[in-house]
mmCIF entry with sequence, helices, sheets and N, C-alpha, C, O atoms, coordinates in Angstrom:
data_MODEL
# 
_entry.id   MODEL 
# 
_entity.id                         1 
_entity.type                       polymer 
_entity.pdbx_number_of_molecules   1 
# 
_entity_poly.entity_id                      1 
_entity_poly.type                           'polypeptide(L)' 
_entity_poly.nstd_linkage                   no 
_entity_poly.nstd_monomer                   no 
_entity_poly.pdbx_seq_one_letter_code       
;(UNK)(UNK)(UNK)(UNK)(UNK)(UNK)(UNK)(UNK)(UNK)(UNK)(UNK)(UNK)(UNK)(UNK)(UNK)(UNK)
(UNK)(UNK)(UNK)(UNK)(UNK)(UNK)(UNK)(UNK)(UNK)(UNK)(UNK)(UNK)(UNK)(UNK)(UNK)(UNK)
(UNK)(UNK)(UNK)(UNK)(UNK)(UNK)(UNK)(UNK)(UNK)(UNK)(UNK)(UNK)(UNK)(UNK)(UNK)(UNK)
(UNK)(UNK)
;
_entity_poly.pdbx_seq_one_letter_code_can   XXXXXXXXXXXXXXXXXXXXXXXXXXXXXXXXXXXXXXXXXXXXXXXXXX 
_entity_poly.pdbx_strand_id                 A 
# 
loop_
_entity_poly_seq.entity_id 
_entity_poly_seq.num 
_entity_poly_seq.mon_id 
_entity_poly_seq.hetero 
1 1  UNK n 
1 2  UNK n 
1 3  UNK n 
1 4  UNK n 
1 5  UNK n 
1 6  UNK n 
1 7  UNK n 
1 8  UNK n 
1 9  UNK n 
1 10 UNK n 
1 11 UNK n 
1 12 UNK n 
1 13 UNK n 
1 14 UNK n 
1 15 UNK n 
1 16 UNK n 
1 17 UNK n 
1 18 UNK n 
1 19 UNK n 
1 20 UNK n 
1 21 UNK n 
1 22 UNK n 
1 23 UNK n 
1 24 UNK n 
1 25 UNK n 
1 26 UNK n 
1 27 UNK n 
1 28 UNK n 
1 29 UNK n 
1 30 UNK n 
1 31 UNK n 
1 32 UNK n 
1 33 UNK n 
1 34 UNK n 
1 35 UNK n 
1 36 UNK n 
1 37 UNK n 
1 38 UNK n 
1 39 UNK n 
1 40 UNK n 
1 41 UNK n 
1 42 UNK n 
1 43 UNK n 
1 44 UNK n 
1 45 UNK n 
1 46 UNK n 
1 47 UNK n 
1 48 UNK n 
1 49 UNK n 
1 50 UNK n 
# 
_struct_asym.id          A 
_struct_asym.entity_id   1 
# 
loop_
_struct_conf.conf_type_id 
_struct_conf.id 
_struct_conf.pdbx_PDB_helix_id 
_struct_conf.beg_label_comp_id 
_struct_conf.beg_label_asym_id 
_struct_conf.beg_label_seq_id 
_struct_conf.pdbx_beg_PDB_ins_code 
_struct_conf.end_label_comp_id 
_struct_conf.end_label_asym_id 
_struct_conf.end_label_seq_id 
_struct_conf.pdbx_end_PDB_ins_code 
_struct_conf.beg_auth_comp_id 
_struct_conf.beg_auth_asym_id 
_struct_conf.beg_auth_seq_id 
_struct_conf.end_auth_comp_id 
_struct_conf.end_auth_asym_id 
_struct_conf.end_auth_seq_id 
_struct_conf.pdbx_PDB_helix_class 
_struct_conf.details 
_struct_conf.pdbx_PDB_helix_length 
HELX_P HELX_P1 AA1 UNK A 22 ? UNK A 31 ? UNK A 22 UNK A 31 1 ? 10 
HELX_P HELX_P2 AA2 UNK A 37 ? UNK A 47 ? UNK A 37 UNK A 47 1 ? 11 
# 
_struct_conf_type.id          HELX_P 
_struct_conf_type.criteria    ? 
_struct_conf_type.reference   ? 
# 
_struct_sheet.id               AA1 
_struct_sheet.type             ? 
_struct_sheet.number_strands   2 
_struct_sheet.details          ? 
# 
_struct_sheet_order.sheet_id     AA1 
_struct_sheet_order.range_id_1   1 
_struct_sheet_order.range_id_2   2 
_struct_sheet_order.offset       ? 
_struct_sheet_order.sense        anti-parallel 
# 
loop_
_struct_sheet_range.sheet_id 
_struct_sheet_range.id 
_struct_sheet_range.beg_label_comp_id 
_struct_sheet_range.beg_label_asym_id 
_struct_sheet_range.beg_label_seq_id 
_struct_sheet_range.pdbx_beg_PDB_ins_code 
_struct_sheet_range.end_label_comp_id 
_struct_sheet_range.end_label_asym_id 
_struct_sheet_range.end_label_seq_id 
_struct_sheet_range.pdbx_end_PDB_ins_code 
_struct_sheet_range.beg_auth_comp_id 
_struct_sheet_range.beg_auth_asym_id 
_struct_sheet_range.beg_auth_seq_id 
_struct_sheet_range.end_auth_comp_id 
_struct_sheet_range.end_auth_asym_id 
_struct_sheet_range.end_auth_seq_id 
AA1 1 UNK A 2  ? UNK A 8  ? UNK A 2  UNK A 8  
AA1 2 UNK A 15 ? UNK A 21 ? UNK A 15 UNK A 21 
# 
loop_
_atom_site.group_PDB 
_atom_site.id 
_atom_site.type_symbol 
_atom_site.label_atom_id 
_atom_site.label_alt_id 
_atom_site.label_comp_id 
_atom_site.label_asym_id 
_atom_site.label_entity_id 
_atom_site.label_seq_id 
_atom_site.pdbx_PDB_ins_code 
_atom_site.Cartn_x 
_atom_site.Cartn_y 
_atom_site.Cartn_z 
_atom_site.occupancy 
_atom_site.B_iso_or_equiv 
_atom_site.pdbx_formal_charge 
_atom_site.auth_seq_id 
_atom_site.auth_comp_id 
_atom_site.auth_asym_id 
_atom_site.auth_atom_id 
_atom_site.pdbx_PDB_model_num 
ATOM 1   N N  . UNK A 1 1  ? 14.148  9.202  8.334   1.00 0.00 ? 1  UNK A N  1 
ATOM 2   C CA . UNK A 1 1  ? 13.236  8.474  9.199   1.00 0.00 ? 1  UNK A CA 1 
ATOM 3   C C  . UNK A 1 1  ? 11.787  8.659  8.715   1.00 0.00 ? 1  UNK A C  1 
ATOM 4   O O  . UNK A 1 1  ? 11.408  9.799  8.444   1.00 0.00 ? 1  UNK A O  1 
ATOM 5   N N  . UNK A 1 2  ? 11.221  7.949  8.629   1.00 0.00 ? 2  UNK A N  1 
ATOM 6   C CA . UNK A 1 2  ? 9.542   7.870  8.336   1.00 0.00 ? 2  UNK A CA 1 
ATOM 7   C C  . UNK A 1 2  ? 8.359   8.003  9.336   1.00 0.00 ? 2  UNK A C  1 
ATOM 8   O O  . UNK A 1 2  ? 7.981   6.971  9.891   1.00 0.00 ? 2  UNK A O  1 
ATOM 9   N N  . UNK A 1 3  ? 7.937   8.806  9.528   1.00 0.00 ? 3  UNK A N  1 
ATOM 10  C CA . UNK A 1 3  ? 6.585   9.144  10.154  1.00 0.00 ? 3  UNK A CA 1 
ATOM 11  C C  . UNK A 1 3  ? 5.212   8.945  10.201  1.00 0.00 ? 3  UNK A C  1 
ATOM 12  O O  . UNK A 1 3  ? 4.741   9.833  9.490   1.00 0.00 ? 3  UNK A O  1 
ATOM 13  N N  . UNK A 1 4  ? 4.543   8.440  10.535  1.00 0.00 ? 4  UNK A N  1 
ATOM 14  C CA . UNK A 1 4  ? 3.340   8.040  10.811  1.00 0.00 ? 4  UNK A CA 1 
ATOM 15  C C  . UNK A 1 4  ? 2.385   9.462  11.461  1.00 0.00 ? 4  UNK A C  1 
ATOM 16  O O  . UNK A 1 4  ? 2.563   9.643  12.665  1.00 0.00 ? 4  UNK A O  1 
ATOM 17  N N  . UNK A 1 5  ? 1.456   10.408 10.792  1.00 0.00 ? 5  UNK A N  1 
ATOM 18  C CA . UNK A 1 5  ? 0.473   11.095 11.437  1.00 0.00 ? 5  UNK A CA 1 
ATOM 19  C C  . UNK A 1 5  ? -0.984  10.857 10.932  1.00 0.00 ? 5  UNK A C  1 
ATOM 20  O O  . UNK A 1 5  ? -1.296  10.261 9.901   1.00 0.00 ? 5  UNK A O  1 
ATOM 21  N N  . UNK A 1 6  ? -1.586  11.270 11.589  1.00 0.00 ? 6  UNK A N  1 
ATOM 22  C CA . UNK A 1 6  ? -3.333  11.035 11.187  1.00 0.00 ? 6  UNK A CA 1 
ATOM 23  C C  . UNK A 1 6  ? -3.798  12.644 10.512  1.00 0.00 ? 6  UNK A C  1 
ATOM 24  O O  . UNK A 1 6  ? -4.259  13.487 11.281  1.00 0.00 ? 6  UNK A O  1 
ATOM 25  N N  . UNK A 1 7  ? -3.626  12.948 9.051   1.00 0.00 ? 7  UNK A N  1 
ATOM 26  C CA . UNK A 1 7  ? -3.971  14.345 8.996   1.00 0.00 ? 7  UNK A CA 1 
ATOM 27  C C  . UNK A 1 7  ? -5.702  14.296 8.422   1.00 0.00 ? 7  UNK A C  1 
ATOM 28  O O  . UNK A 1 7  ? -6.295  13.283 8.051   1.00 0.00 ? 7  UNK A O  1 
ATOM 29  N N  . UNK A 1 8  ? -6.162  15.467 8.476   1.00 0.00 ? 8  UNK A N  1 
ATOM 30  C CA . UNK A 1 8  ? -7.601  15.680 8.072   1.00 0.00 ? 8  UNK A CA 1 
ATOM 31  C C  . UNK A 1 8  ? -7.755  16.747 6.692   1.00 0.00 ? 8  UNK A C  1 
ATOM 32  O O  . UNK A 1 8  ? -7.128  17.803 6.779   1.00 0.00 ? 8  UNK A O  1 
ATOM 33  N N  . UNK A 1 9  ? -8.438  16.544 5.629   1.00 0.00 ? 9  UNK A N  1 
ATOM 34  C CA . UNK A 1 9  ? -8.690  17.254 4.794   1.00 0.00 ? 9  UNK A CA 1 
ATOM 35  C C  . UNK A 1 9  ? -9.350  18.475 5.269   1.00 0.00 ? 9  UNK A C  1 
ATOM 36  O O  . UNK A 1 9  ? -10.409 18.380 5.890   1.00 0.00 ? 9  UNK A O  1 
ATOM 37  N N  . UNK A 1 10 ? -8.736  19.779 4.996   1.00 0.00 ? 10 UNK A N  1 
ATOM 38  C CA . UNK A 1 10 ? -9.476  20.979 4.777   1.00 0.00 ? 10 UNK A CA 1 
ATOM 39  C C  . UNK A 1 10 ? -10.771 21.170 4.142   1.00 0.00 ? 10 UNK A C  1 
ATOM 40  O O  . UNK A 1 10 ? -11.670 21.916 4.530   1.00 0.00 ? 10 UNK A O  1 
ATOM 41  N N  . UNK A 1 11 ? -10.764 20.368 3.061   1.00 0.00 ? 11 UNK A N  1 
ATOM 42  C CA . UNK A 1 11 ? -12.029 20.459 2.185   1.00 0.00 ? 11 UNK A CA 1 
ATOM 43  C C  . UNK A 1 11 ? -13.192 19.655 2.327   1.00 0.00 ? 11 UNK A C  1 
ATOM 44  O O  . UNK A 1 11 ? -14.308 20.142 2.146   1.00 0.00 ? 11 UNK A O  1 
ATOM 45  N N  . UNK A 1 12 ? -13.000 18.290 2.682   1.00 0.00 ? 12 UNK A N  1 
ATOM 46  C CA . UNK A 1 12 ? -13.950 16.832 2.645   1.00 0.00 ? 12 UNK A CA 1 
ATOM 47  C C  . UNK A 1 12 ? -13.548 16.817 4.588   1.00 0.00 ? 12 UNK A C  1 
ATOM 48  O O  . UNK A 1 12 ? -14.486 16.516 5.325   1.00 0.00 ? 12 UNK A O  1 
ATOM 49  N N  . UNK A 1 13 ? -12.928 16.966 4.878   1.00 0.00 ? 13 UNK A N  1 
ATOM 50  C CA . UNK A 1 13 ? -13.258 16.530 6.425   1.00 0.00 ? 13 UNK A CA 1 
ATOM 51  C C  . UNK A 1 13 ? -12.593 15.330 6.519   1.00 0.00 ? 13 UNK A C  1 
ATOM 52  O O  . UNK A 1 13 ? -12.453 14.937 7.677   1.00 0.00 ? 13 UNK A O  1 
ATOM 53  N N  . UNK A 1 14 ? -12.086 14.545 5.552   1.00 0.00 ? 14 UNK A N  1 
ATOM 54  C CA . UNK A 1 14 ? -11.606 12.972 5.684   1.00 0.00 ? 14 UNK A CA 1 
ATOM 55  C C  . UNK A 1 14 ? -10.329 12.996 6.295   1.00 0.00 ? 14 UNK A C  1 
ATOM 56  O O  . UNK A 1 14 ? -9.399  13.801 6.316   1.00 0.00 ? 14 UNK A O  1 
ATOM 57  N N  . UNK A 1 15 ? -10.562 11.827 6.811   1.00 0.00 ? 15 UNK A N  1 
ATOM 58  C CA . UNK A 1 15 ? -9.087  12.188 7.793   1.00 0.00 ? 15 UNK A CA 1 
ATOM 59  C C  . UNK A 1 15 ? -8.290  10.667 7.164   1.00 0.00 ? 15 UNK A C  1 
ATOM 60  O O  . UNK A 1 15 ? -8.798  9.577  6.902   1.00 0.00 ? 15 UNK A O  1 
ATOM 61  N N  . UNK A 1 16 ? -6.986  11.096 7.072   1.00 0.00 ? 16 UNK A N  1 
ATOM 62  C CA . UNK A 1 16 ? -5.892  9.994  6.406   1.00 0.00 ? 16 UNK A CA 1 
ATOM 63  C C  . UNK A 1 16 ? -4.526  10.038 7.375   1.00 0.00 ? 16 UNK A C  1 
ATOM 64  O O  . UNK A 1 16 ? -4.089  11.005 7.999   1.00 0.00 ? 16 UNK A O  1 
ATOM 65  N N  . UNK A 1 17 ? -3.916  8.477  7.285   1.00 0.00 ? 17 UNK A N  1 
ATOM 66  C CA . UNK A 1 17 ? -2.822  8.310  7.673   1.00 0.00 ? 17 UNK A CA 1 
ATOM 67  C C  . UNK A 1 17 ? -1.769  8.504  7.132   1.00 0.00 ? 17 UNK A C  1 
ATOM 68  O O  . UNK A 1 17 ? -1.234  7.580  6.519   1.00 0.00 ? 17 UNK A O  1 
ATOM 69  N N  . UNK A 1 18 ? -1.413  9.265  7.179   1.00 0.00 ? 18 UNK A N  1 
ATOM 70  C CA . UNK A 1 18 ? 0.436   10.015 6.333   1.00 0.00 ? 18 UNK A CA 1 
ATOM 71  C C  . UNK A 1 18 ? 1.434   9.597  6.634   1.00 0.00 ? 18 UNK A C  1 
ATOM 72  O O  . UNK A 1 18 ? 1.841   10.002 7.723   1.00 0.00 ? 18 UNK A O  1 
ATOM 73  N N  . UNK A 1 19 ? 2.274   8.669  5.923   1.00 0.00 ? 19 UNK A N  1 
ATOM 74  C CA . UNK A 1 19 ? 3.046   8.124  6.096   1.00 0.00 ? 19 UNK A CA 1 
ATOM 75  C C  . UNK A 1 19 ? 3.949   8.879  4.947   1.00 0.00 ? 19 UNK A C  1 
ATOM 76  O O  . UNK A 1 19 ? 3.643   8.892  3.754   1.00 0.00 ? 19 UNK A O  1 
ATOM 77  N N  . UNK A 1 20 ? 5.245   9.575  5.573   1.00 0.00 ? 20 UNK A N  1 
ATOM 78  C CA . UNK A 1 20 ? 5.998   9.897  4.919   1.00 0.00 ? 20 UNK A CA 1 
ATOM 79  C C  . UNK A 1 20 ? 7.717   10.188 5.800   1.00 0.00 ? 20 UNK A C  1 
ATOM 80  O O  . UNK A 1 20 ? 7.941   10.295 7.006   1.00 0.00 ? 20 UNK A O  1 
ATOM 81  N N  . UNK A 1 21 ? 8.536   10.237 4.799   1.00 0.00 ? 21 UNK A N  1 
ATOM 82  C CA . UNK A 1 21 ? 9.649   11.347 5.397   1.00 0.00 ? 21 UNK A CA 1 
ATOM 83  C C  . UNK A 1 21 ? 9.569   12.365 6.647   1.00 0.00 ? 21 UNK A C  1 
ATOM 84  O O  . UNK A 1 21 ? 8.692   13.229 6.628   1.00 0.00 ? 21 UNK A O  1 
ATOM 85  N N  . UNK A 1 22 ? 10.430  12.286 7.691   1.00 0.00 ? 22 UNK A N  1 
ATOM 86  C CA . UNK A 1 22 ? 9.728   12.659 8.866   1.00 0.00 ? 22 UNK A CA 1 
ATOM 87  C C  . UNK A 1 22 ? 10.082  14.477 8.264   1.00 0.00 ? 22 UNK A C  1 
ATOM 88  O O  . UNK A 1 22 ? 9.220   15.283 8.613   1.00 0.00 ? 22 UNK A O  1 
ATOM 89  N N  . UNK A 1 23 ? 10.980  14.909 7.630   1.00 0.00 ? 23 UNK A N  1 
ATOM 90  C CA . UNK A 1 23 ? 10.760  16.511 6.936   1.00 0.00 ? 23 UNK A CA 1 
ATOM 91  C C  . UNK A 1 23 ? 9.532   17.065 5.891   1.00 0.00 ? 23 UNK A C  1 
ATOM 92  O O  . UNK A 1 23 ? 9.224   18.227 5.629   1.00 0.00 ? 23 UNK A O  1 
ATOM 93  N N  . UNK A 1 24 ? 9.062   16.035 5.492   1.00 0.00 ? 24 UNK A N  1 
ATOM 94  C CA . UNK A 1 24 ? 7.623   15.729 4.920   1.00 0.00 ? 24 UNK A CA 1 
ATOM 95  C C  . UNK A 1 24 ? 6.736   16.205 5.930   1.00 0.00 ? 24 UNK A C  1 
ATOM 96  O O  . UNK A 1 24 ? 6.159   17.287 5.825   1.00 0.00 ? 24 UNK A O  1 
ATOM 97  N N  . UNK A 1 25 ? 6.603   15.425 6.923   1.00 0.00 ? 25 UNK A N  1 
ATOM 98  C CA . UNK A 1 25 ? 5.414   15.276 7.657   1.00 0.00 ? 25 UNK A CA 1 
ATOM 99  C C  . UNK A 1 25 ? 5.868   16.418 8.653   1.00 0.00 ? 25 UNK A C  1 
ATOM 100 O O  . UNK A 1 25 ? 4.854   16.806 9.233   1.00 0.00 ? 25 UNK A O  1 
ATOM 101 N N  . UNK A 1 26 ? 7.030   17.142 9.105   1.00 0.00 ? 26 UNK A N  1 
ATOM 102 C CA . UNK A 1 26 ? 6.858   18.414 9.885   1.00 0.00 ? 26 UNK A CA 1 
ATOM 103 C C  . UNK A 1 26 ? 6.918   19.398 8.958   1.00 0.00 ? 26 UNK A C  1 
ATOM 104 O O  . UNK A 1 26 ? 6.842   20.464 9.570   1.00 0.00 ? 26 UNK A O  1 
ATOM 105 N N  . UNK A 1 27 ? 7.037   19.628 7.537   1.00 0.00 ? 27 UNK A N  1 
ATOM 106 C CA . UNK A 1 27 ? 6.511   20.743 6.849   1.00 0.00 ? 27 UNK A CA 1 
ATOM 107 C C  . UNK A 1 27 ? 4.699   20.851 6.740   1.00 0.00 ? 27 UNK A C  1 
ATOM 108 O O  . UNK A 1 27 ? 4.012   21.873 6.751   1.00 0.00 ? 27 UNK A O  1 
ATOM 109 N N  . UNK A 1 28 ? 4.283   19.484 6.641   1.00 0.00 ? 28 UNK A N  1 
ATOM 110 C CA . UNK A 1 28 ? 2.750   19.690 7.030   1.00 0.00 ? 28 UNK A CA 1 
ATOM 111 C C  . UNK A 1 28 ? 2.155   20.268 8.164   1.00 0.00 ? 28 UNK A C  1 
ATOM 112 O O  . UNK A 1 28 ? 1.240   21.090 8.127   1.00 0.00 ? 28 UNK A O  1 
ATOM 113 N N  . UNK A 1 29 ? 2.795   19.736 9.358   1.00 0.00 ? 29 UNK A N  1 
ATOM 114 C CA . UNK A 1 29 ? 2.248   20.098 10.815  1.00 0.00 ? 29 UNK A CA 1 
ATOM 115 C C  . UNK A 1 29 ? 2.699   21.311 10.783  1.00 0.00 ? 29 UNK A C  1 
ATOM 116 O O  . UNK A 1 29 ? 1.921   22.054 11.382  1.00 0.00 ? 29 UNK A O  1 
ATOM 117 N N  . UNK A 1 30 ? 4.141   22.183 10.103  1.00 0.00 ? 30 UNK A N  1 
ATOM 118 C CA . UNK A 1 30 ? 4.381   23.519 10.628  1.00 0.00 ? 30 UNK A CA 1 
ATOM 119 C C  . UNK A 1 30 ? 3.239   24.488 9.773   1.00 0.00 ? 30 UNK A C  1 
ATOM 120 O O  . UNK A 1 30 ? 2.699   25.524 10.159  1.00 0.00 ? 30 UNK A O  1 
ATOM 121 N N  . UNK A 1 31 ? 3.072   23.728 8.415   1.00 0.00 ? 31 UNK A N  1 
ATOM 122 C CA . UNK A 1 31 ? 1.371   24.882 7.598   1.00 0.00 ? 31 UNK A CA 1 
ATOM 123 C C  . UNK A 1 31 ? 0.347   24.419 8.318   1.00 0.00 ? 31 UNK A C  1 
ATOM 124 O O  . UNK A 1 31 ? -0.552  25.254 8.424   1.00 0.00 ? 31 UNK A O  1 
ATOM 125 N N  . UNK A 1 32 ? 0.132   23.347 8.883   1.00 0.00 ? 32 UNK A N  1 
ATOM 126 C CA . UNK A 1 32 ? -0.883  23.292 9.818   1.00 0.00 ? 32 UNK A CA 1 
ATOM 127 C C  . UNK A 1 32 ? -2.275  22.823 9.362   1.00 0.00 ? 32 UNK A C  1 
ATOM 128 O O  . UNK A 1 32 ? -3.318  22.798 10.014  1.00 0.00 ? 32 UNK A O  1 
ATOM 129 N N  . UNK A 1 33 ? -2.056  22.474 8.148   1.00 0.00 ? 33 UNK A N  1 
ATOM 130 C CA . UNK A 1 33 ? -3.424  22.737 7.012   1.00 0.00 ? 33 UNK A CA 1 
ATOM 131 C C  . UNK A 1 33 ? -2.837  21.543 6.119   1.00 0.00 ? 33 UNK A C  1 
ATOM 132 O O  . UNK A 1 33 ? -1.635  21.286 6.046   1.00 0.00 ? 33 UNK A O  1 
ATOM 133 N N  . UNK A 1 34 ? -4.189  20.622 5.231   1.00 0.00 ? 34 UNK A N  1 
ATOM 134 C CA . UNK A 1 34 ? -3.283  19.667 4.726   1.00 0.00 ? 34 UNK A CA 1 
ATOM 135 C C  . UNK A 1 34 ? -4.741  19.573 3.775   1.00 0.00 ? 34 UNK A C  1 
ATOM 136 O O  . UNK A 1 34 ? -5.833  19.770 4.309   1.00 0.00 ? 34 UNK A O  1 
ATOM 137 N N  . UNK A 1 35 ? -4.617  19.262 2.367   1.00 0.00 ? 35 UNK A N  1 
ATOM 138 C CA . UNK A 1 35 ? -5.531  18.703 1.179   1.00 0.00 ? 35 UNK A CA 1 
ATOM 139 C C  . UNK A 1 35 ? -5.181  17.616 0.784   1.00 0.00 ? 35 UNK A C  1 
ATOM 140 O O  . UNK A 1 35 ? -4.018  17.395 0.449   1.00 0.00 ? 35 UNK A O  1 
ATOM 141 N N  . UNK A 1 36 ? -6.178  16.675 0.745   1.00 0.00 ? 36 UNK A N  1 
ATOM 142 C CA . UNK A 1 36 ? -6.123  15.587 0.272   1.00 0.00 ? 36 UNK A CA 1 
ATOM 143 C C  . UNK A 1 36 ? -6.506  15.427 -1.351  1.00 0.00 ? 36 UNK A C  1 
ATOM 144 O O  . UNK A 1 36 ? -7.464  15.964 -1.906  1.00 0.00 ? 36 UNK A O  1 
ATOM 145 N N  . UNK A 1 37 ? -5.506  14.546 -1.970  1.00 0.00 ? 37 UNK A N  1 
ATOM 146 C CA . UNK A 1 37 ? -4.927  14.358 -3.401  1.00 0.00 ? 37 UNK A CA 1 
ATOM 147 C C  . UNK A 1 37 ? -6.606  14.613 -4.262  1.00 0.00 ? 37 UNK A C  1 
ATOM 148 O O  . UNK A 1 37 ? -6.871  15.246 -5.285  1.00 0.00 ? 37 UNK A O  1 
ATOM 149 N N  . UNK A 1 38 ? -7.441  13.866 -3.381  1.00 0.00 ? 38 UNK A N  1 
ATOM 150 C CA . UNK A 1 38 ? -8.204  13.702 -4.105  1.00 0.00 ? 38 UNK A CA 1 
ATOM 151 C C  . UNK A 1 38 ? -9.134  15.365 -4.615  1.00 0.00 ? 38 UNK A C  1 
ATOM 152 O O  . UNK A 1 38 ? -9.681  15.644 -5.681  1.00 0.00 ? 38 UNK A O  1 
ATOM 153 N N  . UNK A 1 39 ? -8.949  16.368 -3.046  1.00 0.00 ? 39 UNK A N  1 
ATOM 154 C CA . UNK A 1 39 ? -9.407  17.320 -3.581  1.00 0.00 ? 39 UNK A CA 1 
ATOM 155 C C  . UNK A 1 39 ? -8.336  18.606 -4.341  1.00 0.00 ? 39 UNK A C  1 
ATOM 156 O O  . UNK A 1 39 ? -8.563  19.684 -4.891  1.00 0.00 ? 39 UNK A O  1 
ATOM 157 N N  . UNK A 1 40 ? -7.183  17.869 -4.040  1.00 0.00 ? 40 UNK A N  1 
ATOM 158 C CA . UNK A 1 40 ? -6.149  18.782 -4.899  1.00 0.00 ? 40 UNK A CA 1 
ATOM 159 C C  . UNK A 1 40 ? -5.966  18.565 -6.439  1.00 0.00 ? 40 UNK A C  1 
ATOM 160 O O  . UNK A 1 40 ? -5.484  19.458 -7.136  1.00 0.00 ? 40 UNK A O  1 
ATOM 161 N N  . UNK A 1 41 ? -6.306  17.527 -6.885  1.00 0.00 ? 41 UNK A N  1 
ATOM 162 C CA . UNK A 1 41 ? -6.626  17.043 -8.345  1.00 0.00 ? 41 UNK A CA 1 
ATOM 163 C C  . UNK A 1 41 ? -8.411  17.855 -8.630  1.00 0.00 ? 41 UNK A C  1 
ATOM 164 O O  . UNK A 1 41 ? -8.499  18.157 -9.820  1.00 0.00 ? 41 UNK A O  1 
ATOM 165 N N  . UNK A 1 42 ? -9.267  18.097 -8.112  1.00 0.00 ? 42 UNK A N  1 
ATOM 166 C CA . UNK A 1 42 ? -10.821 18.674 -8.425  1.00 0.00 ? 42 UNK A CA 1 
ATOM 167 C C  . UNK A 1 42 ? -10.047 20.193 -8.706  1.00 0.00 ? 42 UNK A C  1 
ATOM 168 O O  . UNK A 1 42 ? -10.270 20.921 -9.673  1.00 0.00 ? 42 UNK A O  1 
ATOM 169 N N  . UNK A 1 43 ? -9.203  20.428 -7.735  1.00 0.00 ? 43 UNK A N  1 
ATOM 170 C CA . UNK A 1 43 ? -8.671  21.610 -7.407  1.00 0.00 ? 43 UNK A CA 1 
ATOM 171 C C  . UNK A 1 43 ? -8.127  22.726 -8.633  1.00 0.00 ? 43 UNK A C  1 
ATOM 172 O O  . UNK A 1 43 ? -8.385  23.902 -8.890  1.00 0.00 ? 43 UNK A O  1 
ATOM 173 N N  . UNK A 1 44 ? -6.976  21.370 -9.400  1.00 0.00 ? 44 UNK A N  1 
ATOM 174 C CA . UNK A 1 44 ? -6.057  21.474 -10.513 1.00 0.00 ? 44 UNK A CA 1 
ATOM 175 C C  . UNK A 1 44 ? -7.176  21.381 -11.783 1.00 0.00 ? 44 UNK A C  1 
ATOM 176 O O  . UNK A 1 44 ? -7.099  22.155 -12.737 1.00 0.00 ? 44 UNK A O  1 
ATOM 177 N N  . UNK A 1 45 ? -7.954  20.608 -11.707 1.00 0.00 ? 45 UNK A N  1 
ATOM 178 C CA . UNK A 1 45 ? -9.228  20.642 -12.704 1.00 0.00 ? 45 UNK A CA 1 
ATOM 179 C C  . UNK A 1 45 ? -10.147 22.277 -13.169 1.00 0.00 ? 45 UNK A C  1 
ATOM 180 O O  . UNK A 1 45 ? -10.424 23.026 -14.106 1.00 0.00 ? 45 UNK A O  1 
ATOM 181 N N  . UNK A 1 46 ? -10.301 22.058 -11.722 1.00 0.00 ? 46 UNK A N  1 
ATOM 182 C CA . UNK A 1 46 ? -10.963 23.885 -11.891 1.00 0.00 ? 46 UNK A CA 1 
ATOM 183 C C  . UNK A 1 46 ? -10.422 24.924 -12.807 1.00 0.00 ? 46 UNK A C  1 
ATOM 184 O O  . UNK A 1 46 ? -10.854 25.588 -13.750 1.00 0.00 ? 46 UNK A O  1 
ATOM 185 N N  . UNK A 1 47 ? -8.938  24.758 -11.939 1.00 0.00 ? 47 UNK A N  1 
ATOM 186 C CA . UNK A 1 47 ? -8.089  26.017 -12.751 1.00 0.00 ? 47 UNK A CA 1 
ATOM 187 C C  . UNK A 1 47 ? -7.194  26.156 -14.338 1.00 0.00 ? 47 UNK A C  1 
ATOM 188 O O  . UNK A 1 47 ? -6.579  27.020 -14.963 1.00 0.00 ? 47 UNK A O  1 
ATOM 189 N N  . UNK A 1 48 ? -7.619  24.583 -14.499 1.00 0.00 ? 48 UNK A N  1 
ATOM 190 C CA . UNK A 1 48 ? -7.134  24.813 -15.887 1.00 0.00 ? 48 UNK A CA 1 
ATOM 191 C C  . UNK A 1 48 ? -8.199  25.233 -17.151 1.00 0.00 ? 48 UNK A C  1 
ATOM 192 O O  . UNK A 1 48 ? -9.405  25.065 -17.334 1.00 0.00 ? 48 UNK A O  1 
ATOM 193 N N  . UNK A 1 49 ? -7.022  25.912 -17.975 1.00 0.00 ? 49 UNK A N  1 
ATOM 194 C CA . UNK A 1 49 ? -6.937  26.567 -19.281 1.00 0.00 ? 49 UNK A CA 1 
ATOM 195 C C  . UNK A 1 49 ? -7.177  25.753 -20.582 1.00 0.00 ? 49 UNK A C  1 
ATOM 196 O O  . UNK A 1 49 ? -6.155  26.005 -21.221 1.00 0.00 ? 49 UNK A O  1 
ATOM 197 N N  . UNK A 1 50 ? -7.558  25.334 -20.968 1.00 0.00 ? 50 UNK A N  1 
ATOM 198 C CA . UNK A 1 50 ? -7.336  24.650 -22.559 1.00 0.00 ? 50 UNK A CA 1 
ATOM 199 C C  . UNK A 1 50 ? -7.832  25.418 -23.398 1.00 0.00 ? 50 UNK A C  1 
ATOM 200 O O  . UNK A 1 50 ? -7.791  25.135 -24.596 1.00 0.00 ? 50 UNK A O  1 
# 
């Protein structure tokens, strides 16, 4: 089943509509905490090695 929630970035404050798998969207609500792609890619940037 597919789910519809309104989550908010931890980092930017932006808030997005999540549309996913309803086991998707209650593993988010049970961490409680949610990053948006855009700051999880700045994120993955930081920590890499080359």
């Amino acid at each position: 089943m597919i789910k519809k929630i309104t989550v908010t970035c931890e980092n930017c404050k932006e808030s997005f509509l999540f549309t996913a798998e309803s086991s998707v969207v209650d593993k988010v609500l049970e961490e409680g905490h949610y990053i948006c792609f855009t700051c999880e890619d700045e994120k993955s940037e930081d920590t890499k090695n080359d």
